[in-house]
C-alpha atoms as one frame of an Amber mdcrd trajectory, in Angstrom:
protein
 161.680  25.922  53.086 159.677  23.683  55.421 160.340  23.642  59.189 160.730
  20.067  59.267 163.941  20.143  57.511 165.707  22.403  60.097 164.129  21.221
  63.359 165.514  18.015  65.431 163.295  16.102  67.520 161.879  17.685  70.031
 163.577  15.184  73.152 167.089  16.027  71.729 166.063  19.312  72.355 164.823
  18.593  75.820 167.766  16.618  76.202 170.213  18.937  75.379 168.803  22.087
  77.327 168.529  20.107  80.539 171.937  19.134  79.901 173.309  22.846  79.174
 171.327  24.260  81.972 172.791  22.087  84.950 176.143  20.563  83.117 175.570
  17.247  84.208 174.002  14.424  82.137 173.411  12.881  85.268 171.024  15.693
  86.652 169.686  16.011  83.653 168.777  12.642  83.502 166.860  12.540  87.172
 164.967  15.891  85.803 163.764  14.117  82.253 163.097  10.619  84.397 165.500
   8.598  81.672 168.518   7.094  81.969 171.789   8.829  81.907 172.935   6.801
  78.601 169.327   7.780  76.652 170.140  11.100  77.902 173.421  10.860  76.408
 172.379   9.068  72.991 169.720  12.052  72.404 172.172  14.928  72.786 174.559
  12.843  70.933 172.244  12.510  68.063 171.854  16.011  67.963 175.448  16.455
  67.999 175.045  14.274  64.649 172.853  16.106  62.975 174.331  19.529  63.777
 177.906  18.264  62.406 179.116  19.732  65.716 180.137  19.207  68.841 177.545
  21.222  71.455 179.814  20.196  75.121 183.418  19.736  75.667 184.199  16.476
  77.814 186.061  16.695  80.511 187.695  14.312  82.765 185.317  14.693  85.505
 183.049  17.569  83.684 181.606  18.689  81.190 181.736  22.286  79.649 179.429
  24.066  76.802 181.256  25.230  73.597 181.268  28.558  71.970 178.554  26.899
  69.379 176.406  25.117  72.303 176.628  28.175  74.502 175.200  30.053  71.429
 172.407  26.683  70.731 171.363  26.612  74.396 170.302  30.440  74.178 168.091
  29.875  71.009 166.770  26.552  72.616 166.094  27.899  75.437 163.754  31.142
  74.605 162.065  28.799  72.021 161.075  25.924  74.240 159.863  28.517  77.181
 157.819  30.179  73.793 156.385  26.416  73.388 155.487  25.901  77.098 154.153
  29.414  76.901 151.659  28.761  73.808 150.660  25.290  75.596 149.335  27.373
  78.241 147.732  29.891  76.864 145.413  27.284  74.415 144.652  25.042  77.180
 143.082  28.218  78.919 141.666  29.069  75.679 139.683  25.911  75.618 138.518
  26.113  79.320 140.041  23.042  80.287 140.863  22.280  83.609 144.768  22.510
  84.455 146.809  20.789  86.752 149.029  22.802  88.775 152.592  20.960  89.317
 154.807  21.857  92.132 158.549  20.942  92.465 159.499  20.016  95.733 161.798
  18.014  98.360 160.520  14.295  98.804 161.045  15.101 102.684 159.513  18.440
 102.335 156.114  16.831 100.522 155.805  14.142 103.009 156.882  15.270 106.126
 155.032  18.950 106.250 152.868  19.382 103.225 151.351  15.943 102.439 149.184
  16.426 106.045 147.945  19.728 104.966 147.240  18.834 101.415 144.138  17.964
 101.904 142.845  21.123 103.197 143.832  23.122 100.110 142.066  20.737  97.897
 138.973  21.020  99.369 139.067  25.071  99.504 140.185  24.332  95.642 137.980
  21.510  94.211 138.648  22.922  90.829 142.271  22.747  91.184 144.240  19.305
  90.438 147.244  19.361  91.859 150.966  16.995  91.319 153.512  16.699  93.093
 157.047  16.276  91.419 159.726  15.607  93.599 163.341  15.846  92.811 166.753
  16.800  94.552 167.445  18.845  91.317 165.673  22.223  91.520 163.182  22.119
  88.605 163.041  24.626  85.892 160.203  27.743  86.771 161.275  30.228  84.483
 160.648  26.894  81.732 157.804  25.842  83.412 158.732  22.548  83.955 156.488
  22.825  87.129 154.305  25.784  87.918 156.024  26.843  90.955 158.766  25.143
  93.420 159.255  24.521  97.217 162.818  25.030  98.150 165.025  24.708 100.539
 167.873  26.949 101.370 169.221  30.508 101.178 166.949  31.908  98.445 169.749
  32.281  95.788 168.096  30.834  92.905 168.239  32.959  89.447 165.891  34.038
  87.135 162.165  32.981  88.842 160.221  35.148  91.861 160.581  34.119  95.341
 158.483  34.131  98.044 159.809  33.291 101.745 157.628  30.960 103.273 159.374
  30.443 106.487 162.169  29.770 108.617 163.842  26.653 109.703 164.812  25.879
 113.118 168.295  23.267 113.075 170.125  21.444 116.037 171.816  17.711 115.989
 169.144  15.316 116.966 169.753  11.055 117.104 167.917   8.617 118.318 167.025
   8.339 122.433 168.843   5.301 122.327 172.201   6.336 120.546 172.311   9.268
 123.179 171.597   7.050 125.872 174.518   4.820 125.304 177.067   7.279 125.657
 179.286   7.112 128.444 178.135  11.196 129.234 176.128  14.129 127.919 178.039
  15.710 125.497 178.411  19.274 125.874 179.984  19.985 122.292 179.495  17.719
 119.422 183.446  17.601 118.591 183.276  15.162 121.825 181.425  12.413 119.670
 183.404  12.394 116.424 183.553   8.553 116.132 179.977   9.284 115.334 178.649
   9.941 111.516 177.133  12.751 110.488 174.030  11.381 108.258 173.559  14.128
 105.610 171.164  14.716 102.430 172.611  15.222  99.231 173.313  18.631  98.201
 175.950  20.866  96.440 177.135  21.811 100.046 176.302  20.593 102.863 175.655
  24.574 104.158 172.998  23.840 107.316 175.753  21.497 108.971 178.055  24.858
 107.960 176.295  27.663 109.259 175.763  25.272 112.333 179.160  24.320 112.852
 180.317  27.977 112.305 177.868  29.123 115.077 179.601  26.690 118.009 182.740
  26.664 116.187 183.087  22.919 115.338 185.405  21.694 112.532 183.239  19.312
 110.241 186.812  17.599 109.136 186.524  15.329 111.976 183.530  13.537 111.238
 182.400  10.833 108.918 179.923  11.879 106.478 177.487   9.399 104.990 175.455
  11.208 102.579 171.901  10.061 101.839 169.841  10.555  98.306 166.529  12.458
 100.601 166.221  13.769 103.682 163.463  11.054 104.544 166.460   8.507 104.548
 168.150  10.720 107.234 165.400  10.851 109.491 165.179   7.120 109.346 168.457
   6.153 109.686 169.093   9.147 112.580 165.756   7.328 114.034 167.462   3.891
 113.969 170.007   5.101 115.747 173.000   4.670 112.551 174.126   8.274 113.249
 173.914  12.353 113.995 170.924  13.962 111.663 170.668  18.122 111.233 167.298
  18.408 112.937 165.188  20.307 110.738 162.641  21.263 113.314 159.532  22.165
 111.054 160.045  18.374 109.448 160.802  16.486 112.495 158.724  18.228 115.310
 156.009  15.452 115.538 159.399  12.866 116.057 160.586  15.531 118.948 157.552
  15.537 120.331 156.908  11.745 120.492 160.693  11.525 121.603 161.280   9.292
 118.548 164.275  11.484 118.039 166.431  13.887 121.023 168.434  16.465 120.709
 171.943  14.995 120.951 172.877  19.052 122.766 171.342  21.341 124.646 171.006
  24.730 123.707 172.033  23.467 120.240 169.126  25.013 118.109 170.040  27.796
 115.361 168.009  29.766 113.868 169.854  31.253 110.293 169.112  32.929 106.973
 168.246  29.334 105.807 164.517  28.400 104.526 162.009  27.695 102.701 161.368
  29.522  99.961 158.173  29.260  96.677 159.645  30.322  93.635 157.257  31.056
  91.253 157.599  31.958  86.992 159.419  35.549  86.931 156.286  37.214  85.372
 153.407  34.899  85.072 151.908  33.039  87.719 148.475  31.137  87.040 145.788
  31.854  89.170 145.900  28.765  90.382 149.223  28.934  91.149 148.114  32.296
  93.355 145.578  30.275  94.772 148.210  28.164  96.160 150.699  30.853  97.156
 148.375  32.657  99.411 147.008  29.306 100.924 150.155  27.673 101.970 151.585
  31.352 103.240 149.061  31.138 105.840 149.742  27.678 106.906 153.079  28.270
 107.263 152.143  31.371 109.495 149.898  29.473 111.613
């Protein structure tokens, strides 16, 4: 029998594994750059032609069933074969590949876009994009070649490589400190003060740093921000309390742009950055790039 008659089209298929993989048609909307609704009219479609139903929804979720949890597995091993076979022909014919790295917005523009061009010109060969997203692309499916994260490290199923350590303490701007009637010694004393946070499953650097000087986050406002770009503007206009990220905002320390809102406020945890890389096959290119920004961040 030909394929053809058993195969959907290939976007349902996209559709429906970023869908299954993060249980969210919103994420998996951002990671496909559509809309949630086309997102939601290609899985449905392939709900059609199935005759079954692939998720459960919920109220405020959404849940695989038995049949989609056995789909996604088949989907999944046959779209990393595709992705695989891609790979392999392009080096077959010599051409020249581009090496795609997921990454933080904040992360690309605030550490890596000034280095950038060093690597290219060690690498003339090399093309290089960068694909930022909030959602953590997909390694192991090679949606990117390899990913810069941020965070603990406790992300299944690809290698990782820590790349280096993040120094955090509450920073604002000299002029929101300034107009405080004193110094605070302990941020509880400035609750009527937001905390300006980026979006995230959990908010865990404003944890660990809160568990550290024992400060209950409950009493603060929380206005959470789509990138961490947004933060450092709005913390640098003075419209609230930023996490400091030292290694992203040392140039705005430096220049005084931003202060410390405490002193001896700065943490260092188990939180990171961290290159996660395909579990067992990294281009040489995508070496190439491992070992180069290793040593900047060791500079």
């Amino acid at each position: 029998m030909p394929l053809h008659n058993d195969l959907p089209p290939l976007m349902s298929l996209r559709a429906f594994e970023a869908v299954a993989r993060h249980l969210s048609f919103g994420k998996a909307a951002q990671e496909l750059s559509l809309t949630q609704s086309a997102v939601s009219h290609q899985v449905h479609k392939l709900e059609e032609s199935l005759g079954l139903r692939l998720f459960d929804r919920l109220t405020r979720a959404i849940e695989l069933t038995p049949a989609g949890e056995h789909y996604y597995r088949h989907i999944r091993r046959a779209l990393e074969i595709i992705a695989c076979g891609t790979r392999d022909v392009r080096s077959l014919a010599g051409r020249s590949r581009t090496l795609r790295i997921g990454l933080l917005a904040s992360f690309a523009t605030q550490w890596l876009a000034p280095r950038l061009a060093l690597f290219a010109a060690e690498n003339p060969h090399i093309d290089i994009e960068l694909v930022p997203s909030v959602a953590l692309a997909n390694v192991a499916a090679h949606e990117v070649d390899l990913s810069i994260r941020y965070g603990r490290g406790d992300w299944p199923n690809v290698s990782k490589h820590f790349l280096m350590h993040e120094r955090l303490s509450p920073v604002c701007s000299p002029a929101l400190k300034a107009a405080l009637p004193q110094a605070p010694a302990r941020l509880d004393q400035v609750t009527h003060i937001p905390l300006l946070v980026a979006q995230a499953t959990t908010q865990f650097e404003w944890i660990a740093w809160c568990r550290r000087f024992n400060v209950s986050l409950e009493r603060f406002q929380m206005v959470q921000l789509h990138d961490y770009n947004i933060v450092i503007e709005m913390a640098t206009e003075g419209q609230g309390i930023a996490m400091g990220r030292h290694q992203m905002i040392g140039k705005r320390l430096r220049e005084g742009v931003l202060v410390e809102l405490l002193d001896n406020s700065d943490i260092i945890d188990d939180i990171g950055y961290w290159l996660l890389t395909p579990p067992n096959d990294c281009s040489e290119s995508c070496r190439r790039f491992v070992d180069w920004i290793q040593n900047e961040a060791n500079k």
